[in-house]
Each structure stands twice: as structure tokens, then as C-alpha cells.
RODO-2510 file (C-alpha; in nm, 4 decimals, decimal comma):
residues 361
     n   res          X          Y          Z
     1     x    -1,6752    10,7097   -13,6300
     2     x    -1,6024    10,9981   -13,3310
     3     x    -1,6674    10,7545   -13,0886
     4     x    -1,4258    10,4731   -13,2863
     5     x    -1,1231    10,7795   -13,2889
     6     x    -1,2095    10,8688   -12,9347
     7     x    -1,1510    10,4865   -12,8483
     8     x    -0,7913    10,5038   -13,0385
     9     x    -0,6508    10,7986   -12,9056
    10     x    -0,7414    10,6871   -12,5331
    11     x    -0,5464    10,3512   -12,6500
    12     x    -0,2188    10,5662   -12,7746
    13     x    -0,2057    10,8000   -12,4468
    14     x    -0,2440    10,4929   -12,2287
    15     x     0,0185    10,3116   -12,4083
    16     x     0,2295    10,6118   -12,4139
    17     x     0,1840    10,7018   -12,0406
    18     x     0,1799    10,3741   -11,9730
    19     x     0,0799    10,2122   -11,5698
    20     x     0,0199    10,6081   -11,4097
    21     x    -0,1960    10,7332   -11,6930
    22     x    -0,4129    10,4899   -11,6438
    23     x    -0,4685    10,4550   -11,2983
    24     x    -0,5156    10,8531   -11,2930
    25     x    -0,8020    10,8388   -11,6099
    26     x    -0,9759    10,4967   -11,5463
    27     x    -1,2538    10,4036   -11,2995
    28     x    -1,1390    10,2386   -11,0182
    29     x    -1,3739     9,9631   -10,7959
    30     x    -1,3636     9,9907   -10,4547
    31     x    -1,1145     9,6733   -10,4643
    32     x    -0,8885     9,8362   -10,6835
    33     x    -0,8854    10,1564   -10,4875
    34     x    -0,8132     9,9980   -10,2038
    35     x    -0,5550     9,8072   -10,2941
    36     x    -0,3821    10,1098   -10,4257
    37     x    -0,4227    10,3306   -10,1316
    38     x    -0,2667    10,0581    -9,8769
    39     x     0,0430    10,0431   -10,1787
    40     x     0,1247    10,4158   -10,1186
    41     x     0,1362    10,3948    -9,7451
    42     x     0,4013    10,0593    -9,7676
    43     x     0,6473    10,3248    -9,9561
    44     x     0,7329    10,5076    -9,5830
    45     x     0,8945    10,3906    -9,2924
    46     x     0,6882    10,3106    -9,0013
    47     x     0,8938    10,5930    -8,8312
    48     x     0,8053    10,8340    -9,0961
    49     x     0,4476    10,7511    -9,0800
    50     x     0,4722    10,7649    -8,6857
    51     x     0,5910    11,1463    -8,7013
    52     x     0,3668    11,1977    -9,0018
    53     x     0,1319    11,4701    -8,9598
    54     x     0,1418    11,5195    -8,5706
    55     x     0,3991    11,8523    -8,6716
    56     x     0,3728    12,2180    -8,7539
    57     x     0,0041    12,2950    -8,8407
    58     x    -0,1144    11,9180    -8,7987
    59     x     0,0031    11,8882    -8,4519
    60     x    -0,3168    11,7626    -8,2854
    61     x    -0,2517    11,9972    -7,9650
    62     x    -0,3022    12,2967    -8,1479
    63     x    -0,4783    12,2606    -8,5073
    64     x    -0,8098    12,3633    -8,4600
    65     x    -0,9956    12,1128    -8,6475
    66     x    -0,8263    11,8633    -8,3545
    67     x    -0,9281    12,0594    -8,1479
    68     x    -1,3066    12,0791    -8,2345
    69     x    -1,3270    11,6652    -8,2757
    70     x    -1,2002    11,7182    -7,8813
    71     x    -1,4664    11,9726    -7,7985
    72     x    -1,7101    11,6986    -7,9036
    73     x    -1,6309    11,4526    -7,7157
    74     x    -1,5876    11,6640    -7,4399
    75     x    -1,8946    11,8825    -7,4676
    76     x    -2,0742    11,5246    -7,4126
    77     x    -1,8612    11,4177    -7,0973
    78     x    -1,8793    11,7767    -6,9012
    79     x    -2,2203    11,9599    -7,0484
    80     x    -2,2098    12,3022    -7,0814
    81     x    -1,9746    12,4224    -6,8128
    82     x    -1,6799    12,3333    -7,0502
    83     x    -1,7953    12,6249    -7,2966
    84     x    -1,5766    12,8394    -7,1741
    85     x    -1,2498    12,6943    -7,1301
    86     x    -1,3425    12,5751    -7,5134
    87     x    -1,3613    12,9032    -7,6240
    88     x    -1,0212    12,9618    -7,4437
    89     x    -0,8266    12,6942    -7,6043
    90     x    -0,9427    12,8096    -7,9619
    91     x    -0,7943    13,1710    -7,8868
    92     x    -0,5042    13,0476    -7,7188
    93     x    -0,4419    12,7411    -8,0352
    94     x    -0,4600    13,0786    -8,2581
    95     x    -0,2011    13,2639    -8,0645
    96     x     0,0412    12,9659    -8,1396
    97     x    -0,0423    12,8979    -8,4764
    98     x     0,0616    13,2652    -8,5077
    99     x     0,3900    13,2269    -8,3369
   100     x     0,4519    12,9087    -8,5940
   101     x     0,3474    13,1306    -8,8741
   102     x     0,6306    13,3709    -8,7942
   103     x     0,9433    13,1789    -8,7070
   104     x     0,8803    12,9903    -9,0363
   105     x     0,9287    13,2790    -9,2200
   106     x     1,1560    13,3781    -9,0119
   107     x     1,3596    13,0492    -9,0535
   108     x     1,2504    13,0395    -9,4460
   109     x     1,0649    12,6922    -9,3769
   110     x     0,7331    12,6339    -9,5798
   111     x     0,4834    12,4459    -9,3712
   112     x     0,3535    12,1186    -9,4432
   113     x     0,3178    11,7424    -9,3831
   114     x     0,6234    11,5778    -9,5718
   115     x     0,7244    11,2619    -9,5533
   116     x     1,0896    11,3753    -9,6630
   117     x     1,3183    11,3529    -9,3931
   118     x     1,4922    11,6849    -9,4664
   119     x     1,1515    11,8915    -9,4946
   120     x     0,9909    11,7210    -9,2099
   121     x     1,3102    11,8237    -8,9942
   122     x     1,2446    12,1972    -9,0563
   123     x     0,9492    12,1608    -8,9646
   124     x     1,0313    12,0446    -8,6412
   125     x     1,2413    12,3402    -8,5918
   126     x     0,9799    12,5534    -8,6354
   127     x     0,7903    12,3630    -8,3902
   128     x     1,0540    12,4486    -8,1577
   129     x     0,8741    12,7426    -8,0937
   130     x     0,6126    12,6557    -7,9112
   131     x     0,7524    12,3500    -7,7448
   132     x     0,7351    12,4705    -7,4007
   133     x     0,3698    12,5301    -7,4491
   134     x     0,1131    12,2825    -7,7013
   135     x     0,0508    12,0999    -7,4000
   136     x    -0,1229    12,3592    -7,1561
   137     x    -0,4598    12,2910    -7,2618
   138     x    -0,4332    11,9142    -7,2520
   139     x    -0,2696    11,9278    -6,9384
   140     x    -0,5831    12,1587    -6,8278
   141     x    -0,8588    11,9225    -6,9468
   142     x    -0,6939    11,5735    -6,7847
   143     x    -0,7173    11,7337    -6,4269
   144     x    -1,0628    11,8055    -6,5150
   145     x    -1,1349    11,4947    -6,6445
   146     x    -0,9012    11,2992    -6,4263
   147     x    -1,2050    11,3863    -6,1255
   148     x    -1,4974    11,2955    -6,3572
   149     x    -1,6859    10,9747    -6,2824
   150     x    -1,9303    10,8908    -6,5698
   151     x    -2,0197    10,5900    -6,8754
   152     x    -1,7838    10,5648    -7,1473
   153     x    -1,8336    10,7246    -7,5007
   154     x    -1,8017    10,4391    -7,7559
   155     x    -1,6149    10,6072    -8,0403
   156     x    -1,4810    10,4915    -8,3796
   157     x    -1,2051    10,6109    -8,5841
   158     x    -1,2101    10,6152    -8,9488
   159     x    -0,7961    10,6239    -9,1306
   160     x    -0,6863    10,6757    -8,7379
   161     x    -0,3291    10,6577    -8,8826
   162     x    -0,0754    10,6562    -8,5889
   163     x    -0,2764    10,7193    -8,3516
   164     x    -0,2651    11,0951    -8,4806
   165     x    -0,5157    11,2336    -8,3001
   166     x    -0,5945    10,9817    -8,0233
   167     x    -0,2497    11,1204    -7,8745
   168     x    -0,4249    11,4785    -7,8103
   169     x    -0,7169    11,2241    -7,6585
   170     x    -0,5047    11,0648    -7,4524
   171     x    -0,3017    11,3746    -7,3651
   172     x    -0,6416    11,5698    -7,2666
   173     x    -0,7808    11,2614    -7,0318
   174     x    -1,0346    11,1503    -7,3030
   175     x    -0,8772    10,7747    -7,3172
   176     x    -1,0389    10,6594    -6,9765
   177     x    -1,3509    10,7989    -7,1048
   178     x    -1,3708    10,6415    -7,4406
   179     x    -1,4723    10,3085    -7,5166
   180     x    -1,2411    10,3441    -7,8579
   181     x    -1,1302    10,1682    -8,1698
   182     x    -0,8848    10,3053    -8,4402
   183     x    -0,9339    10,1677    -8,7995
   184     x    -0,6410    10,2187    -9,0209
   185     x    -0,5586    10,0651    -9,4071
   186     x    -0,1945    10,0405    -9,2997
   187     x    -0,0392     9,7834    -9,1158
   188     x     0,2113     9,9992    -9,0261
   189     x     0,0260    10,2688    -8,8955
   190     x    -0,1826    10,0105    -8,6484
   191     x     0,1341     9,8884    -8,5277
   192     x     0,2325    10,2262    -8,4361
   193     x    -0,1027    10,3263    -8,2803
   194     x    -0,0810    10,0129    -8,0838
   195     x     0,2668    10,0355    -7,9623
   196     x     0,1887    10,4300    -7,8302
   197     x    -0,1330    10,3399    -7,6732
   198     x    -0,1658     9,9624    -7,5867
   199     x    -0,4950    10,1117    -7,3612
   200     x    -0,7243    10,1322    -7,6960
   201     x    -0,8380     9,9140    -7,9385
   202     x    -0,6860     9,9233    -8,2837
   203     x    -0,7301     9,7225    -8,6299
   204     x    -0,6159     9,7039    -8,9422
   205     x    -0,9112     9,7660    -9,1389
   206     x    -1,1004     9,9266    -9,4414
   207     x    -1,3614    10,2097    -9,4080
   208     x    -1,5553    10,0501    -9,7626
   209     x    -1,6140     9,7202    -9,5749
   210     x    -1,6615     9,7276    -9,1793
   211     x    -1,8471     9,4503    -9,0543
   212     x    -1,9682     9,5846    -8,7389
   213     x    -2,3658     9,6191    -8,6353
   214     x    -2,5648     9,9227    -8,7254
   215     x    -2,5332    10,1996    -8,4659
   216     x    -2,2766    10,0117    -8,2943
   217     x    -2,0944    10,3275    -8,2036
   218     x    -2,2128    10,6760    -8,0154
   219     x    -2,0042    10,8365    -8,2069
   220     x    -1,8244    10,8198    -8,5695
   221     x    -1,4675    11,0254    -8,6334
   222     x    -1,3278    11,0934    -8,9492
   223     x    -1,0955    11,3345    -9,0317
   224     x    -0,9329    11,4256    -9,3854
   225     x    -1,0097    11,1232    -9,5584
   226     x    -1,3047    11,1573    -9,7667
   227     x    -1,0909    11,4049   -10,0515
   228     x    -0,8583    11,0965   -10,1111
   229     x    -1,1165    10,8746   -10,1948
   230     x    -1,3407    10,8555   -10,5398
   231     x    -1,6746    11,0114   -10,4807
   232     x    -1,8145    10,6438   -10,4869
   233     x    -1,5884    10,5552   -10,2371
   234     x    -1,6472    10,8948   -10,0372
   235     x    -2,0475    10,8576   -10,0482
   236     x    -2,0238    10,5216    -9,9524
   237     x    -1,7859    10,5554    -9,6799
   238     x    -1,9730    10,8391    -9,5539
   239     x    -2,3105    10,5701    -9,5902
   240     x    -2,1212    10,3332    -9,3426
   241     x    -2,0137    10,6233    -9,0963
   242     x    -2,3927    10,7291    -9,0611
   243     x    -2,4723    10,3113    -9,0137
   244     x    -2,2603    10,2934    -8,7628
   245     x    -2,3641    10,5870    -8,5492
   246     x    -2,5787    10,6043    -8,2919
   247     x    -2,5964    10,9680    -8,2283
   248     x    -2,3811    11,1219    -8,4539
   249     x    -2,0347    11,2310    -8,6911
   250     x    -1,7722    11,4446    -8,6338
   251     x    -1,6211    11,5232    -9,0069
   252     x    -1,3530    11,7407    -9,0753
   253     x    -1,2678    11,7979    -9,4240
   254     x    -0,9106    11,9490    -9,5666
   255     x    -1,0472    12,0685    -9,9129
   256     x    -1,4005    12,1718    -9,9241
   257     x    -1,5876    12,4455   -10,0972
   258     x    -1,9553    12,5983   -10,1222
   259     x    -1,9988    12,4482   -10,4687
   260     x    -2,3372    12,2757   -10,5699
   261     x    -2,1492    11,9473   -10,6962
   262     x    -1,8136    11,7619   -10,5705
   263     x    -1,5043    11,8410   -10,8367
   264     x    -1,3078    11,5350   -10,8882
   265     x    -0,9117    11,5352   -10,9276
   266     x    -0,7144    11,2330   -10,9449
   267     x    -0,3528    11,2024   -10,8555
   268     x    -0,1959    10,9216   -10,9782
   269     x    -0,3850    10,6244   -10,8007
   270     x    -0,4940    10,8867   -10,5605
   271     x    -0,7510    11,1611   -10,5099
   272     x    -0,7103    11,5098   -10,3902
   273     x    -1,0800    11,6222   -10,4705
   274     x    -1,2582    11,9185   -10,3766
   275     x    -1,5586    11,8663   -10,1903
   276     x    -1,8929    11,9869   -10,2108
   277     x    -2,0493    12,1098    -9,8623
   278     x    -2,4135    12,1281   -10,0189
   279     x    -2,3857    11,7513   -10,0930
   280     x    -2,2170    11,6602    -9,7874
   281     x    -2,5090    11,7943    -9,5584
   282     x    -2,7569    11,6649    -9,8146
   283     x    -2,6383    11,3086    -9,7725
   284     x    -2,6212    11,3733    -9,4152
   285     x    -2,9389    11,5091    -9,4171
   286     x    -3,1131    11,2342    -9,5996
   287     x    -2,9740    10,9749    -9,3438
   288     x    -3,1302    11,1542    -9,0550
   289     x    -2,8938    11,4004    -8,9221
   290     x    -3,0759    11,7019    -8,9218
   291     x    -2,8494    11,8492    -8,6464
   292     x    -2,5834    11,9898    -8,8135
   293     x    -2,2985    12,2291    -8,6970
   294     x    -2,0575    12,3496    -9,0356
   295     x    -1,7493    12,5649    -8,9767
   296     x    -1,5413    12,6546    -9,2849
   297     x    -1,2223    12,7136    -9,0380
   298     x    -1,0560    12,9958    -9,2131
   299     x    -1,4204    13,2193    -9,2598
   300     x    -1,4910    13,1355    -8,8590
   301     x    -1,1470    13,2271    -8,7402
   302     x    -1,1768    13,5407    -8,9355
   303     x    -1,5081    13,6567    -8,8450
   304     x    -1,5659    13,5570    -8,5344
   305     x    -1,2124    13,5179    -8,3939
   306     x    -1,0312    13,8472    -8,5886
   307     x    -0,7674    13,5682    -8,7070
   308     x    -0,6712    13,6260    -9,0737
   309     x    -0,3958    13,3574    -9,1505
   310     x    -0,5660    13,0215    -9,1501
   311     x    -0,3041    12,8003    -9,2737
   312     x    -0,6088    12,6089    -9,4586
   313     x    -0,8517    12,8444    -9,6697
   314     x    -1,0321    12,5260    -9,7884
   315     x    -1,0892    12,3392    -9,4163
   316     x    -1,4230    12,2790    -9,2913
   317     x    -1,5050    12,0966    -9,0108
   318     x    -1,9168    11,9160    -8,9935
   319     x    -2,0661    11,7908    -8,6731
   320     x    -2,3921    11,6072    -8,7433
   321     x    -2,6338    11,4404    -8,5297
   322     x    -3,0059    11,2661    -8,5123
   323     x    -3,0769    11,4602    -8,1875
   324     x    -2,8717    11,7324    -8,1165
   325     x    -2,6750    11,6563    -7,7494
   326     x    -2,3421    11,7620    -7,8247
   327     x    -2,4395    12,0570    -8,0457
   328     x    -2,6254    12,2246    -7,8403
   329     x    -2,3428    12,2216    -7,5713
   330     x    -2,0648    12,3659    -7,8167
   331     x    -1,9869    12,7627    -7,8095
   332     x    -1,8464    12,7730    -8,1447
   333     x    -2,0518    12,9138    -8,4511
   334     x    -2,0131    13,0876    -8,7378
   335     x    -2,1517    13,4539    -8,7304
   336     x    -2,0935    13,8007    -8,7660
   337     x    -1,9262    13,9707    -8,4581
   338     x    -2,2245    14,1889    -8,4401
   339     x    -2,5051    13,9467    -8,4446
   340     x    -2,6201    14,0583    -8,7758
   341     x    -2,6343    13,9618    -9,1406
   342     x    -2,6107    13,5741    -9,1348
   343     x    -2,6022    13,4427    -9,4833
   344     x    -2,5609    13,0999    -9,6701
   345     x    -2,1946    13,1971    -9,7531
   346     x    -2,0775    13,2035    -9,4048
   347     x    -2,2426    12,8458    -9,3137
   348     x    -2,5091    12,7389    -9,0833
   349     x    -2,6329    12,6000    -8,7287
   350     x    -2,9180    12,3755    -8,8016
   351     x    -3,1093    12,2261    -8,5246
   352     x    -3,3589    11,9426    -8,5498
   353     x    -3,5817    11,8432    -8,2606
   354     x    -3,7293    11,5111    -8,2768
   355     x    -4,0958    11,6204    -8,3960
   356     x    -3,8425    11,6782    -8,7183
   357     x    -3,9216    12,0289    -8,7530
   358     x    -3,5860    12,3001    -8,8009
   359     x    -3,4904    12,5934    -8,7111
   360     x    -3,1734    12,7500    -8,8793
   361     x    -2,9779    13,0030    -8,6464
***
């Protein structure tokens, strides 16, 4: 009889709340879920979705979780004589961020990625600011890179959009040194990516069904996707990154937490779900990549950078790998500015050598 009453009042709300309510309470299939997600991104221009999230915060130059997917790839072209200058650009990205942080409250602007015209433009006056100088570091690495003679690292793109970050690639001299390919739901955004950079590959293409050869790819990107998917979709999308790597995945997450399970929250046809880090790392874990590098970006910039306004309290940022050889290179990681007390809450360095034992830094 519950279970009868149950099944009614689910009937009345859905035909009360009609189409929304039930995309936002019933189980979507992959199919489904894709065909909703490439809906919402034919509702925008493909000028809005060209300027979409490359401004304020999200401007690849200086967000830091850009940044780091850079460092990657560029802690495997130059080894560890890069450290340094890596270690540079994060202080100097911070001293910007600041500068944004304070002319939009000086100009009353709040910061974030809109797709409104009149929101995104004050946005872009904020970003005014520091006009003169996002491109110092990029400028810095392409006459480093612009000398270096060496094999190309074949990368992959997971929801590249408009060639969001490959810009601060190409900017930085990593787009000679990438054998690369940009896989986007949107028609519109490929068309974009391929108008701005003609030099890479790009295709219209879903990250649930990718028909390309296991390990096929050094290395697998994917950045802020995996909250707006279901956590079928987000495990198995994850499952196909791993497949496709040869070495490794560089992951960086928008909204992620130290929880013990994932917490789901649907938006309309859409997710916005909170991630769980302890799952993450055990599904990378159980595929084989025991090397493992987590950041939570606001916790790091505050305790081992002295920088207190993270624009993203929830950001984390995972690079994973079945041998460390990027890892290893990198600078960054999370500890106390005294060398001391290391615990679970501030994240880990794990490194896996390949007689599979671990050692957890």
C-alpha cells in the first residue's frame, strides 16, 4: 500500500512540474544524458561560448588549475630545470588573482562565468586590470620552448570547449610540442576551437563513447567536467580516460570535497554534484595509477603559498600516473610551511614504483 501511494504522489508532482521535474528526479541513460547536455550548449551563441570561461578567474593565463595542467605537460618536455620558474608563475598567477579580487569590489562586479552579455561585460572590465600583464609567463615559456628540440606529447582533451585552455597551450609554446586532439559535445564549440587554432586536431565528440585504441594517448586532460555528469556517467567517463592513457591523467575538479561517498545534485537536465576525492583516487587507484599528486587549490594556496582568497574553496586538481615521470618533476605539494604535521585532511603525494610498493610523502 506505501509503495502503491509513493507511486501516486511521484505521478501528481511529475504531472504538476511537468518536462523539468522530471528530467531533474528520473534516471537518465547515458543516451538521454547526452542528448540533453549537447541541448543546453545550442541555447548560446557561438560568440558567447567563444568568450565563455576564458575571463576573470577562468582566464587560462592565470587560474591556477590552468596553470598546473601546463606544468604537466611541461614538467615532461623540460625535466626538472623548469621547477623553478613553475613555482614563479604560481606566486606571480596569485598576485593577479589578487589585483582581480580588488577592482571587482572596487567596481561592485561579482565574479563568474556568465553567459549573459551584460555580466560577462563586467567582467571584462575587471579584467582590465591586469591586461597589460596575463601574458608574461606564456610569453616566458614559448622562448623556452621555442629552442627545445624533442618527440611530441600525444595529448587528449576531454569537453575542450573553445579551445579554452589549448589557447594558454598555444600561448606558452606547448602546440608544436603536442601531438593534440580536442573532443567537445558542441558543434559550436569545435567550430570555434578550429577556427582559433587550425594547427590541432579537433572533433565533435562524446567522452561516454570514444572509439579510439587503448592507451592511444600519453596523456588524458580533463578539466571541470566530471560534476556535470551523473556518477554513472562520471565513473565511466573517468573508465575511458584511464583506457586511453598511456602514462597518465591530469584531472581538475571545480566541486570536490574529502567526503567518503560522491553527493549527487541535479539541476534541471544537468548536474552540479559534489565529488568525492576518496572515490576518485580509489577508482584511479584500482586502474593502476598508483602515482598520484592531489591539491585541494584553496588549502595549498593557503598553506603553502600564505594566499587566503581562493576564488574556489571546493577546487582540486589530481595528477595520476602508472609510473610516476611527470610527478616526480613537479615542485608543487601540499604541506605545512614547516615540514611538519602532514595529515589526511591536507591531501597526499603518493608515489608508486613499478615493483608496486608506496610510499606516501
Amino acid at each position: 500500500m506505501a509503495l502503491l501511494q509513493h507511486a501516486k504522489r511521484t505521478a501528481m508532482r511529475a504531472a504538476a512540474g511537468g518536462v523539468l521535474w522530471t528530467l531533474r528526479h528520473l534516471p537518465l541513460g547515458f543516451r538521454a544524458e547526452r542528448t540533453l547536455l549537447r541541448r543546453s550548449w545550442q541555447s548560446g551563441s557561438a560568440d558567447m561560448l567563444d568568450a565563455y570561461l576564458v575571463s576573470g578567474y577562468q582566464n587560462p593565463r592565470v587560474n591556477v588549475q590552468s596553470i598546473l595542467v601546463r606544468h604537466a605537460l611541461l614538467a615532461r618536455l623540460l625535466g626538472p630545470a623548469a621547477a623553478a620558474a613553475m613555482e614563479e608563475e604560481i606566486d606571480w598567477a596569485i598576485e593577479l588573482n589578487e589585483v582581480l579580487r580588488r577592482r571587482a569590489a572596487e567596481l561592485g562586479v561579482k565574479m563568474a562565468a556568465y553567459r549573459d552579455p551584460v555580466k560577462h561585460a563586467a567582467v571584462r572590465r575587471v579584467d582590465a586590470a591586469i591586461a597589460e600583464r596575463d601574458h608574461e609567463f606564456t610569453d616566458r615559456w614559448r622562448q623556452r620552448l621555442d629552442r627545445l628540440e624533442t618527440d611530441p606529447i600525444s595529448v587528449i582533451e576531454f569537453a575542450c570547449g573553445s579551445a579554452n585552455d589549448y589557447r594558454a597551450f598555444a600561448a606558452a609554446g606547448l602546440g608544436p610540442h603536442l601531438d593534440y586532439l580536442g573532443i567537445d559535445l558542441s558543434e559550436k564549440n569545435i567550430a570555434n576551437a578550429r577556427r582559433r587554432h587550425p594547427e590541432a586536431r579537433w572533433e565533435v565528440g562524446d567522452i561516454l563513447d570514444l572509439s579510439h585504441d587503448d592507451r592511444a594517448f600519453d596523456y588524458v586532460v580533463a578539466s571541470d567536467i566530471f560534476e556535470h555528469l551523473s556518477i554513472e556517467a562520471m565513473e565511466h567517463a573517468l573508465a575511458e580516460a584511464m583506457r586511453l592513457a598511456q602514462d597518465g591523467v591530469i584531472l581538475t575538479f571545480f566541486n570536490m570535497a574529502d567526503a567518503p561517498d560522491h553527493e549527487v545534485r541535479r539541476v534541471r537536465a544537468y548536474h552540479w554534484n559534489t565529488l568525492s576525492r576518496e572515490r576518485i583516487e580509489a577508482q584511479l587507484e584500482a586502474a593502476g595509477f598508483g602515482a598520484r599528486l592531489t591539491l585541494p587549490i584553496a588549502r595549498w594556496l593557503r598553506t603553502v603559498h600564505g594566499y587566503g582568497h581562493s576564488y574556489n574553496q571546493h577546487a582540486w586538481t589530481i595528477i595520476a600516473e602508472r609510473v610516476p615521470r611527470i610527478i616526480d618533476v613537479l615542485p608543487h605539494r601540499l604541506e605545512h610551511p614547516h615540514g611538519s604535521d602532514r595529515g589526511r585532511d591536507r591531501g597526499t603525494y603518493v608515489r608508486s614504483d613499478e615493483r608496486g610498493e608506496t610510499d606516501e610523502h
